[in-house]
DRENDO-1510 file (C-alpha; in Angstrom, 1 decimal, always signed):
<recs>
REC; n; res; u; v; w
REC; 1; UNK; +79.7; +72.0; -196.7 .
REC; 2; UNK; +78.7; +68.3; -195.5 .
REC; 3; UNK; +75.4; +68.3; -193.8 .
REC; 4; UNK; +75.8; +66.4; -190.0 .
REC; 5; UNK; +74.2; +63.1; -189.7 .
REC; 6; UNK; +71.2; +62.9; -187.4 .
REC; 7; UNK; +72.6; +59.6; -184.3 .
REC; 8; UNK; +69.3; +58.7; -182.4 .
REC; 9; UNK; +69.1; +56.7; -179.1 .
REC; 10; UNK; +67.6; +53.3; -179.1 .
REC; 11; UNK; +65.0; +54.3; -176.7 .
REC; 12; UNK; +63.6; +56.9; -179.4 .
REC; 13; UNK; +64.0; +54.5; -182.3 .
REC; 14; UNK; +61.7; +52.2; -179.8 .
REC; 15; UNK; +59.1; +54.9; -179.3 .
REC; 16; UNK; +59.2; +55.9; -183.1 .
REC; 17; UNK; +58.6; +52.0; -184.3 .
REC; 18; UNK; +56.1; +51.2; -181.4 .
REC; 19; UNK; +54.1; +54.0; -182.1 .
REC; 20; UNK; +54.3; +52.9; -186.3 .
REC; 21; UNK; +53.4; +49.4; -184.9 .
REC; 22; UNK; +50.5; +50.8; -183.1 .
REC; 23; UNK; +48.8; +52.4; -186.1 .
REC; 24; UNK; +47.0; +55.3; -184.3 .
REC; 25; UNK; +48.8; +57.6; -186.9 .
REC; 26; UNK; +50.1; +57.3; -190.1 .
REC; 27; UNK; +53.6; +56.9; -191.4 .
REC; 28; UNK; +53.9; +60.8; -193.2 .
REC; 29; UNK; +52.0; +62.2; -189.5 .
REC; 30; UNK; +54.3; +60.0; -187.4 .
REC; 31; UNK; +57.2; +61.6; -189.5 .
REC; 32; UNK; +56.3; +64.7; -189.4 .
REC; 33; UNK; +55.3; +64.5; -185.4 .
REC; 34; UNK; +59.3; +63.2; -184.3 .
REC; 35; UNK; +61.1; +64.8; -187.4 .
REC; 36; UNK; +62.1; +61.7; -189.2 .
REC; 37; UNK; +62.2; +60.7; -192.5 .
REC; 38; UNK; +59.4; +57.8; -193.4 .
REC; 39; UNK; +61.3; +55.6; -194.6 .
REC; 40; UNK; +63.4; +55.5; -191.5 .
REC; 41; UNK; +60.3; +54.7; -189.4 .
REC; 42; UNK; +59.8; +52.0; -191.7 .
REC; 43; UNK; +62.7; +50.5; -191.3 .
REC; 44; UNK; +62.6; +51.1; -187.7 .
REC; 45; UNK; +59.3; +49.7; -187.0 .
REC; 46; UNK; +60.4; +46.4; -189.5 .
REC; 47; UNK; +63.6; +46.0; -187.5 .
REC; 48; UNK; +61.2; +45.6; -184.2 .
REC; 49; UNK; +58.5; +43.1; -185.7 .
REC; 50; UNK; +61.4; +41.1; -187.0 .
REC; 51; UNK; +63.5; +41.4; -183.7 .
REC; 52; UNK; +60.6; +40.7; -181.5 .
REC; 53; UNK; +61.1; +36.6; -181.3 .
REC; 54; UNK; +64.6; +37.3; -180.1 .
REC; 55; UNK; +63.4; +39.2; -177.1 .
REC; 56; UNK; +61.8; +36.2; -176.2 .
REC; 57; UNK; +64.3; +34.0; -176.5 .
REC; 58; UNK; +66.8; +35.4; -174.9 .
REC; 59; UNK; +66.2; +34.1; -171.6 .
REC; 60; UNK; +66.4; +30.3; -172.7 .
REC; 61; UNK; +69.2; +30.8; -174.8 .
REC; 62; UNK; +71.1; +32.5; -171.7 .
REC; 63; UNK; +69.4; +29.7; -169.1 .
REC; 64; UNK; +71.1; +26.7; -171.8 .
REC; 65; UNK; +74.7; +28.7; -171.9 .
REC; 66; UNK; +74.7; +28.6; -167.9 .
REC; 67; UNK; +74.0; +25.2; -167.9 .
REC; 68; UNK; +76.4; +24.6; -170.2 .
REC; 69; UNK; +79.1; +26.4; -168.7 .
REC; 70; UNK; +78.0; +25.3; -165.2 .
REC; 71; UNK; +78.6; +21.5; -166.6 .
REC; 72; UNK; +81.8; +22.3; -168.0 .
REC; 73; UNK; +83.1; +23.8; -164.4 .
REC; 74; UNK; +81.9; +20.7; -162.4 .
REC; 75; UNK; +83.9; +18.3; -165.1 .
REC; 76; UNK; +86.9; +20.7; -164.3 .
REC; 77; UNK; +86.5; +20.6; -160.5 .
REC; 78; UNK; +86.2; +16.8; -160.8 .
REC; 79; UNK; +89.6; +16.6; -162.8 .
REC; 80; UNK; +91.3; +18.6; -159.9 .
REC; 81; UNK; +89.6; +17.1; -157.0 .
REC; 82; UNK; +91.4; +13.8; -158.7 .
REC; 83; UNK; +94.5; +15.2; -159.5 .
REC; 84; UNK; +94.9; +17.0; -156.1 .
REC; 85; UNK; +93.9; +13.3; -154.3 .
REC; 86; UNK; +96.5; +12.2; -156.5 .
REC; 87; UNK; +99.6; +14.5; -155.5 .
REC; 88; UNK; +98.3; +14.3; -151.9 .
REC; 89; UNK; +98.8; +10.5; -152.1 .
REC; 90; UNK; +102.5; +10.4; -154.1 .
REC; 91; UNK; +103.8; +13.3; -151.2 .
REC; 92; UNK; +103.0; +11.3; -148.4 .
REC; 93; UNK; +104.4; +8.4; -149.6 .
</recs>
């Protein structure tokens, strides 16, 4: 018989980690509170200190692709305005 894996939901892996970044407990009574193995929370709570610059980030990282993309749609737009001025001219003719 295979035992069944244990899936948990970010949002509990969040609460597990925040309250192992807290430090109001330790790691065997947080364990042994939610049912998780220690080394678990301790990978958890490692994977949120080092993943905590990215949340800040985001925001400029996602402002700069908009830019970029907004850019890149106003060069198209310009080629088409010309190219359409273009055709417009050559069918009247």
């Amino acid at each position: 018989m295979s035992k069944k894996r244990n899936r948990y939901t970010a949002e509990f892996k969040a609460k597990v980690a925040l309250a192992a970044v807290k430090n109001e407990q330790t790691i065997s009574e947080l364990a042994a509170h939610f049912g998780v193995h220690p080394t678990m929370i301790n990978s958890w709570k490692r994977a949120l200190v080092d993943g905590a610059a990215d949340i800040f980030g985001k925001g400029e990282k996602a402002r700069k692709q908009s830019e970029a993309q907004v850019d890149d749609l106003y060069c198209q737009i310009g080629q088409l305005k010309v190219e359409n001025d273009f055709l417009s001219k050559k069918l009247s003719l």
